[in-house]
C-alpha positions, 0 to 999 in steps of 0.5 A, spaced: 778 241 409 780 234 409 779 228 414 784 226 418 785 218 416 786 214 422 792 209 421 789 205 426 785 198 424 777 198 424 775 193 430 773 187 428 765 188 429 766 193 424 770 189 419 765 184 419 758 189 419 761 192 413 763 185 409 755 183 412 753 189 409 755 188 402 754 181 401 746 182 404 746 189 398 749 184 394 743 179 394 749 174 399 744 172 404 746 166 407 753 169 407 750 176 411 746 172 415 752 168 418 757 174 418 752 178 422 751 172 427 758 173 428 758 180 428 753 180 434 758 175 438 764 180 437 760 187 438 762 190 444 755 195 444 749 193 446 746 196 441 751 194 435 749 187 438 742 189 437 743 191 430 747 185 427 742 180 430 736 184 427 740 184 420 741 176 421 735 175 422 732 179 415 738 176 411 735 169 414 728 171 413 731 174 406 734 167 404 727 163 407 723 167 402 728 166 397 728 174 395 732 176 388 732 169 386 729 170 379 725 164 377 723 161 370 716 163 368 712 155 368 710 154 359 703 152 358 
């Protein structure tokens, strides 16, 4: 059984959660943490806006602790 397709466009917090998620799954923190900071300010639903400010604030903490940067070993 197929899925209807909706011709109609995503809201726009949507739009933005999916680009902030696939920059935060592509290691792009400080672009995620600002799109989801953005994405909370339109969300509509408490909880939407609960969730983008989660994200935000681990991408933040991501970028802080510079996680996925592969850093050359020290020679001795």
């Amino acid at each position: 059984m197929k899925k209807a397709i909706s011709l109609q466009k995503p809201m726009p917090y949507m739009r933005l959660a999916r680009i902030a998620a696939e920059a935060e799954n592509a290691g792009a923190y400080g672009f995620a943490a600002a799109a989801w900071k953005t994405a909370a300010g339109l969300a509509l639903r408490e909880s939407n806006r609960q969730w983008a400010e989660e994200r935000c604030a681990l991408c933040e903490n991501a970028l802080r602790r510079e996680w996925g940067v592969i850093k050359p070993e020290k020679e001795k």
